[in-house]
C-alpha positions in Angstrom: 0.1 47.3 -0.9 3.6 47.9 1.1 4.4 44.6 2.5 8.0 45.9 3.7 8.8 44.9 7.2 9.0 47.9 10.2 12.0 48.8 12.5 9.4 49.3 15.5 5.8 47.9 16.0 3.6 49.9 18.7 1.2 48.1 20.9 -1.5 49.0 19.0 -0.1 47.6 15.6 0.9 44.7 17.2 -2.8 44.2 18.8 -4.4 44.8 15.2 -2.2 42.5 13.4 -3.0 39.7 15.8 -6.3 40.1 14.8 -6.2 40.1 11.0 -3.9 36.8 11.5 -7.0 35.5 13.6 -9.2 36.1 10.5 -6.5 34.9 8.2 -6.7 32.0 10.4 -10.6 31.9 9.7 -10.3 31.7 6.1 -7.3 29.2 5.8 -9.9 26.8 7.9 -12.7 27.2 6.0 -10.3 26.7 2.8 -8.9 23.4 4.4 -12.9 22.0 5.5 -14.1 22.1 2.4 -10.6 20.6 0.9 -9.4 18.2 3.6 -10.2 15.2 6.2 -13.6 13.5 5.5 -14.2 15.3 2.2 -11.2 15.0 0.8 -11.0 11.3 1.1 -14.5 10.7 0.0 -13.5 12.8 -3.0 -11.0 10.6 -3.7 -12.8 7.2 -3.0 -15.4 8.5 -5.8 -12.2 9.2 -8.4 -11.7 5.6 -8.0 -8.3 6.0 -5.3 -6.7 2.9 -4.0 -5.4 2.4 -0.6 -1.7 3.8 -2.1 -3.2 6.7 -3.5 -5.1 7.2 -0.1 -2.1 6.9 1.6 -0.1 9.4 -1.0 -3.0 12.0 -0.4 -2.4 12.0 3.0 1.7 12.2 2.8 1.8 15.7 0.4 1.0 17.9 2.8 3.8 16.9 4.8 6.1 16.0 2.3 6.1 18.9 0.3 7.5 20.5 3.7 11.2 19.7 2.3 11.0 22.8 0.0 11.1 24.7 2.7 14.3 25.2 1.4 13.3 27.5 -1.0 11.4 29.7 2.0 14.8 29.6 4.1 16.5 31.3 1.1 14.1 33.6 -0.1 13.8 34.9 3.5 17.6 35.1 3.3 17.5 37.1 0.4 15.1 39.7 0.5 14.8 39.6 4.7 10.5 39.8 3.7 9.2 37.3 5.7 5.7 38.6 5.2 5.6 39.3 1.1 7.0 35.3 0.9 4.3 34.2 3.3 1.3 36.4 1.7 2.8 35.8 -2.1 3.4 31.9 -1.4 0.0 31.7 0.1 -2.1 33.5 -2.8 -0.2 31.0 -5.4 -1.2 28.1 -3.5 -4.8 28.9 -3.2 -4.4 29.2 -7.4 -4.6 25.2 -8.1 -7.7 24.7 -5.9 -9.6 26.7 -7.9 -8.3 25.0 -11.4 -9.1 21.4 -9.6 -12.1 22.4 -9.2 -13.1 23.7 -12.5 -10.8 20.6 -14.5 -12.9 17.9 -12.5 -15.8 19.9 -12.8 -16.0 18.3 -16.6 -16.5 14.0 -16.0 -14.0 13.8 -19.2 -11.3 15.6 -17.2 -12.2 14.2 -13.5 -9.4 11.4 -12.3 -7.5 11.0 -8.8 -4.2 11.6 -10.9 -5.6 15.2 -12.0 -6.5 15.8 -7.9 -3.3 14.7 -7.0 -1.4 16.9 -9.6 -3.1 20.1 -8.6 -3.1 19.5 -4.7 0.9 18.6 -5.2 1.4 23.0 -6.3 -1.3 23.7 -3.5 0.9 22.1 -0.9 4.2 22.8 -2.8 3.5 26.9 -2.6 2.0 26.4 0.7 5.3 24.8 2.2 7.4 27.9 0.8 4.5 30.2 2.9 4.7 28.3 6.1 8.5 29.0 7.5 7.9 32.6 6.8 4.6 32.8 8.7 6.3 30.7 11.6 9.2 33.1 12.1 7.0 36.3 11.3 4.8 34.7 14.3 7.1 34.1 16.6 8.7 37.6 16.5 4.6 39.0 15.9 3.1 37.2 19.2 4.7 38.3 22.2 6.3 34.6 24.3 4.1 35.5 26.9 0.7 34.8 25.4 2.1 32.6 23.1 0.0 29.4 24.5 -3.0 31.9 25.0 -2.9 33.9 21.6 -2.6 30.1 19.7 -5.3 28.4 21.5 -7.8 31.3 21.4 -6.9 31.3 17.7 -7.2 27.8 17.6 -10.7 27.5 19.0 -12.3 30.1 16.8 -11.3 28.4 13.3 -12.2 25.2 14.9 -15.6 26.9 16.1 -15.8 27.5 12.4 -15.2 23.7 11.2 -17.6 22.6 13.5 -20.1 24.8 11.9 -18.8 24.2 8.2 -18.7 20.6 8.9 -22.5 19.9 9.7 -23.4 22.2 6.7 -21.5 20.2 4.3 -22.4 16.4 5.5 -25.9 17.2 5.6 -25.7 18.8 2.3 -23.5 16.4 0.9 -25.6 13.4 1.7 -28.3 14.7 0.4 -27.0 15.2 -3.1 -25.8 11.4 -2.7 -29.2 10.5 -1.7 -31.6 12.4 -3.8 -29.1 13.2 -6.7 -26.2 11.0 -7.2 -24.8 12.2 -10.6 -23.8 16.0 -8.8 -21.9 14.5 -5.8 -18.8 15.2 -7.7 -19.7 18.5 -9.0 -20.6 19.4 -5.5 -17.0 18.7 -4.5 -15.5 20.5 -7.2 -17.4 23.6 -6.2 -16.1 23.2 -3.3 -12.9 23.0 -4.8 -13.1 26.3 -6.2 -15.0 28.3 -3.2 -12.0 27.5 -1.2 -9.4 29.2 -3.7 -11.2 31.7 -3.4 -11.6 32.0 0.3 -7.9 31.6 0.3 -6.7 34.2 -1.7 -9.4 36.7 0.5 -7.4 35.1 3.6 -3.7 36.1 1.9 -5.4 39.5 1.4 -6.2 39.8 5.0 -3.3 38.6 6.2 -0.9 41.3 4.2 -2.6 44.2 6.6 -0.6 42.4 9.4 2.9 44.4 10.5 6.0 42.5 10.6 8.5 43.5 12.9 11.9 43.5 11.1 14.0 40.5 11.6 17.9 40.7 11.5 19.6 37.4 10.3 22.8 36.4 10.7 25.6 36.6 8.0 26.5 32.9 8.2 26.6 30.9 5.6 23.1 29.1 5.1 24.5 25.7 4.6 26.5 26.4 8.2 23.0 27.6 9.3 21.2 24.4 8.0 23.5 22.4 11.1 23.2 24.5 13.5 20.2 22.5 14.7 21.3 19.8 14.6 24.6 20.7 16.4 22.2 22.0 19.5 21.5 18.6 21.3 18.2 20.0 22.9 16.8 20.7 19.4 18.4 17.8 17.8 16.1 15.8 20.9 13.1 17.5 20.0 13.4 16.7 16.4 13.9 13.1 16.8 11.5 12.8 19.3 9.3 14.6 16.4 10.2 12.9 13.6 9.9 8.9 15.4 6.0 10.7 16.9 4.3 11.5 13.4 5.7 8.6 11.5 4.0 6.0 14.2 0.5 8.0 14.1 0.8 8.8 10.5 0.7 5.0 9.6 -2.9 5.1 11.1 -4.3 8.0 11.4 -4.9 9.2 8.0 -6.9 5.5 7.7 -9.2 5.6 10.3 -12.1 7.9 7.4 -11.2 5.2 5.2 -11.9 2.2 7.6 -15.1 3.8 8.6 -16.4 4.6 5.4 -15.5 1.3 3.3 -15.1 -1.4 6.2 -17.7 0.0 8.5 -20.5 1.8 5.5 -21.1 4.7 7.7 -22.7 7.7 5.3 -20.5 11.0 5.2 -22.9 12.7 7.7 -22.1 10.1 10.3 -18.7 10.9 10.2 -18.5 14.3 10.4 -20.9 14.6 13.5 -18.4 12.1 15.0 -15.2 14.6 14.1 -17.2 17.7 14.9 -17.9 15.8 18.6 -13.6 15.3 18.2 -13.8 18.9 17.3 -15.7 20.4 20.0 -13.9 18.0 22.9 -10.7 20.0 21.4 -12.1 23.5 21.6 -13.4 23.3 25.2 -10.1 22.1 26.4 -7.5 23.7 24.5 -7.6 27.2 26.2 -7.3 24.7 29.3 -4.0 23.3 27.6 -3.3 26.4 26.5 -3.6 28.1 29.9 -1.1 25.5 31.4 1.6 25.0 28.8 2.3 28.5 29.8 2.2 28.4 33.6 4.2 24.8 33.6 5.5 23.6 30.1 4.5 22.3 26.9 6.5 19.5 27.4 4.6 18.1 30.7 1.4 18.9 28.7 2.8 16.6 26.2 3.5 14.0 28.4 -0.1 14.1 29.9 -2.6 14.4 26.4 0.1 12.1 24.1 -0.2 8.8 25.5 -4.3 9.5 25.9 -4.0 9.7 22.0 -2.1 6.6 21.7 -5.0 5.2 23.9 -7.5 6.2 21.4 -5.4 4.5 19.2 -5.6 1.1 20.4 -9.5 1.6 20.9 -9.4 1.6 17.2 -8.9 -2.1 17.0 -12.1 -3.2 18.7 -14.3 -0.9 16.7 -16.5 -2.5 13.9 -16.2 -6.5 16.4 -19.6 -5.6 17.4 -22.9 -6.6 16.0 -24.6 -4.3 17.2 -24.6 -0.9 15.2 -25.0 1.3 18.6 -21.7 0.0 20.2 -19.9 0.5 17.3 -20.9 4.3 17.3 -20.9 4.8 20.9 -17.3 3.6 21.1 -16.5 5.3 18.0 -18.0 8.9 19.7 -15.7 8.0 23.0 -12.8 7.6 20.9 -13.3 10.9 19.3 -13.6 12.6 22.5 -10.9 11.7 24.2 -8.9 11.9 20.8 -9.9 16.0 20.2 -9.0 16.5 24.1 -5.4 14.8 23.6 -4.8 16.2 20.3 -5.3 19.9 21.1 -2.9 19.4 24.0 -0.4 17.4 21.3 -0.9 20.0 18.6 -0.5 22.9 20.5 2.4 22.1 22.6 4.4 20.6 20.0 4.3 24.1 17.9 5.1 26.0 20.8 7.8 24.5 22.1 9.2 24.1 18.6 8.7 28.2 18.8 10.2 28.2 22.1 13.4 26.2 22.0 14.4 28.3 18.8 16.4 31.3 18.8 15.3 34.8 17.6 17.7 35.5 15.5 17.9 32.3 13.2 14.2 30.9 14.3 13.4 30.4 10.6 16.0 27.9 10.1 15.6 26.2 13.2 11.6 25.7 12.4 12.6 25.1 8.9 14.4 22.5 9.8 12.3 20.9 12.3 9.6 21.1 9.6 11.6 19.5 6.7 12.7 16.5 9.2 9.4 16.1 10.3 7.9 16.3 6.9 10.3 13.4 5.7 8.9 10.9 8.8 5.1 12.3 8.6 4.8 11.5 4.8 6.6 8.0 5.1 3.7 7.3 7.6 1.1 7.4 5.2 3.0 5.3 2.6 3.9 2.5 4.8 0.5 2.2 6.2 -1.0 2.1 2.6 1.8 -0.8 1.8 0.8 -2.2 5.5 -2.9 -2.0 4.3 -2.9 -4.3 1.2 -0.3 -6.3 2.8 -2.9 -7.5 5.5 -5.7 -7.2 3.2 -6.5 -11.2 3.4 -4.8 -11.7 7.0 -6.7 -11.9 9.8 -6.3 -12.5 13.6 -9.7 -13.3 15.6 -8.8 -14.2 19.8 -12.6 -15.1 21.7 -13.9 -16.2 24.9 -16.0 -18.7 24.5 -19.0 -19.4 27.5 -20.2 -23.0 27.7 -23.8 -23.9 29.9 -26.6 -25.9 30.4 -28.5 -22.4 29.3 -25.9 -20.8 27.2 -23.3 -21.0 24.7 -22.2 -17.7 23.7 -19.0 -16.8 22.0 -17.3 -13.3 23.1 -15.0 -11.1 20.4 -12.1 -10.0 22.0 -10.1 -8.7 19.6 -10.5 -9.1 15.7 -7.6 -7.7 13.3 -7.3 -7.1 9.6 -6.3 -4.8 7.1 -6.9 -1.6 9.1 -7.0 -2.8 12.6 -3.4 -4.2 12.2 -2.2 -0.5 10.9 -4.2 0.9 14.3 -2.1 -1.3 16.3 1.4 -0.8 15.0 0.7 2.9 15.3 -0.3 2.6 18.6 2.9 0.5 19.8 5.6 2.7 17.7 3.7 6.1 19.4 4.2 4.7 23.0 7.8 3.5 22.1 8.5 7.4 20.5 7.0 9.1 24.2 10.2 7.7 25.9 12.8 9.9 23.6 10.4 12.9 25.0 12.8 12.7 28.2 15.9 14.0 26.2 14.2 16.9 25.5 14.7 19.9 28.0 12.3 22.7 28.1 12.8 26.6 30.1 10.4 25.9 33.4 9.4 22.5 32.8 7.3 21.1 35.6 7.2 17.0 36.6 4.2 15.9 34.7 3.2 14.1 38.2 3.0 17.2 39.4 1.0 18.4 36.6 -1.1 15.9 36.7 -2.3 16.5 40.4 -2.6 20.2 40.2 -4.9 19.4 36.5 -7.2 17.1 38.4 -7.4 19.9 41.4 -8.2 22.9 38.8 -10.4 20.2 36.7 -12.7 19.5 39.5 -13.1 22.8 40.3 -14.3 23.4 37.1 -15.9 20.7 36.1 -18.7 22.7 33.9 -15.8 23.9 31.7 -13.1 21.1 31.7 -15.5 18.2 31.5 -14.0 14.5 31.1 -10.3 15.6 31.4 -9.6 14.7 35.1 -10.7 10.9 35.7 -8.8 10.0 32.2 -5.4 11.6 32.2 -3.7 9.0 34.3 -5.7 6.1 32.3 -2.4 5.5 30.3 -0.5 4.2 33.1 -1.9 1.2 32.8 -1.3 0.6 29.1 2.5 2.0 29.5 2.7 -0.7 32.4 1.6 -3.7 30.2 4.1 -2.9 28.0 6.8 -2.3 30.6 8.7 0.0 29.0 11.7 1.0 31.3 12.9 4.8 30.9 16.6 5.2 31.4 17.6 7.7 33.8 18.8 11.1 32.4 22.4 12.3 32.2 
């Protein structure tokens, strides 16, 4: 197959390689749902992990991001972003398949072995990445850049949601009705997703890549380029201090629910599927409006919802009563997949946005290694954090004293996870102030975003549901804290 890049791209080719990245796109996500979230960490809890190794499961992806290094000069090289992306990802794909058959036999199955073989999956798939970011940016015209993402977006997640409820309900019943092939079961998962992969890389070598023309500096004089620009150099600290405070939590919050709280596998999934589909109803919303106002004013309205959810974390499980605990637990998911898809998407496009053309795969490379470095620390604190507070607890009540009743009210009640939850929470809201350094090409007053959201939201109330009563709800938690913004340069 010629994978060499083209001088000039017609319409046409550029309309039909935007579709086979959209069923790239499908494949990578059914690769990742039957390898990642829920089922990779009850995979792991049944290999015997502890909370370290949790947390070291959950820092790989992003730490292997620093070998990105490797992509920048390869790139350099050969000037082929699409053979490094398509060859990268087709060697990556490789170790889930031997995973699956190594753990496959009891004698071979241990955590260590997963971790090992998910190390190269990541490692390869970090060397793929900058060159499919910079092929992208050059593929996807700016214009429909929020559109073509966010359409793309809601059809792989269409296809988790779908995936998901297959695999719990399958899952728990192999648990239930035959426990000795749970872990079999994930190992064939294990190996259906290589294999799904490497059809995805396939697919995704029939898209065209328009050819890029780098300049002749020297890459180590390239590397500081972005962090001589002090609008990129904002964005990536503003970055780096974001995913560091939610990756202390987030990758903790399957855990807590499936050892503190006993919920079964299925339970779980139906809750991120209800995550999933709050985040595919509203993206093309988010998507619609990072490109008529900014991604940054997007990020300032659906960031300090997630930070919200956050701090909802810490009263779930003080309950006795099993139906508040998963009614709360469905809000927080909610409101969590509407923030996040505003979040997620944003924060890649403006990283796409505020590169140049010309050295865009350095700049993202960059970003991406920073990033990395902060996003896998997360993980590793909050596993350190975790045993830390293992046997330290904090319990605040209200107590009600009557003639007819004596009733003592949970508040709040911290421990091992909860305490994680919080310190997330408080770092995230401390990292949105550093977002006001960072200038974006049309940016809009998030005030003013706000109104005209609430305006469109009620208008269309069947297909933005929830959004416009809860996007100002932050406010109030930003005021507690009182954090004072200084005033811009």
């Amino acid at each position: 197959m010629n994978l060499k890049p083209s001088p000039v791209l017609s319409e046409k080719e550029v309309q039909r390689g935007l579709k086979f990245v959209i069923w790239d796109g499908l494949a990578t996500e059914i690769m990742t749902t039957f390898t990642g979230g829920a089922f990779l960490v009850a995979m792991a809890l049944l290999l015997g992990a502890n909370n370290l190794q949790i947390g070291l499961l959950a820092a790989m992806p992003t730490f292997t991001n620093i070998f990105q290094l490797i992509s920048i000069w390869l790139v350099r090289r050969y000037n082929n972003r699409r053979a490094i992306a398509v060859y990268g990802a087709f060697i990556a794909r490789v170790p889930l398949i031997l995973a699956g058959i190594i753990i496959l036999s009891p004698a071979n199955a241990s955590i260590d072995t997963l971790i090992l073989f998910l190390f190269f999956y990541y490692f390869f798939g970090s060397i793929a990445g900058p060159s499919w970011n910079s092929w992208m940016k050059d593929l996807v015209p700016e214009s429909m850049l929020g559109s073509y993402f966010s359409r793309r977006s809601r059809m792989t997640q269409t296809m988790n949601v779908i995936l998901s409820i297959a695999l719990a309900i399958l899952l728990d019943f192999i648990k239930h009705r035959y426990p000795e092939y749970e872990l079999s079961t994930y190992s064939i998962l294990f190996i259906l997703a290589g294999v799904t992969g490497i059809a995805g890389a396939y697919i995704l070598a029939k898209a065209p890549e328009p050819q890029s023309y780098l300049s002749n500096a020297n890459i180590l004089a390239l590397f500081k380029l972005p962090l001589q620009s002090k609008n990129f150099r904002s964005l990536l600290i503003f970055n780096s201090a974001w995913v560091f405070a939610l990756n202390i939590a987030t990758p903790f919050f399957t855990v807590f629910m499936m050892k503190t709280m006993g919920l079964p596998i299925s339970y779980i999934i139906i809750l991120g599927i209800l995550g999933q589909l709050c985040s595919i109803l509203t993206i093309r919303m988010w998507g619609v409006f990072a490109d008529r106002y900014s991604n940054k004013s997007i990020i300032s309205v659906s960031a300090p919802l997630y930070i919200l959810c956050i701090v909802t974390w810490c009263f779930v499980g003080i309950y006795s009563r099993a139906y508040v605990n998963i009614g709360l637990l469905a809000l927080i998911h909610m409101v969590s997949g509407i923030s996040t898809a505003g979040v997620n998407l944003s924060l890649t496009n403006i990283g796409l946005k505020l590169a140049p053309k010309e050295d865009a795969i350095v700049y993202l490379s960059v970003k991406n290694i920073i990033t990395a470095f902060f996003s896998s620390m997360g993980p590793l604190v909050g596993g350190f954090l975790a045993d830390f507070f293992t046997n330290r607890n904090l319990l605040i009540t209200a107590q009600w004293t009557s003639p007819e009743l004596n009733k003592a009210f949970k508040l709040v009640s911290l421990h091992e996870w909860n305490f994680l939850f919080l310190i997330g929470a408080i770092l995230a809201l401390l990292s949105l102030d550093l977002l006001t350094r960072v200038k974006e090409v049309g940016e809009v007053d998030k005030d003013i975003v706000k109104r005209i959201m609430r305006t469109s939201i009620r208008s269309n109330l069947k297909e933005y549901f929830l959004i416009g009563n809860i996007i100002s709800i932050h406010e109030q938690l930003k005021a507690l804290i009182k954090i004072r913004k200084k005033p811009e340069d």
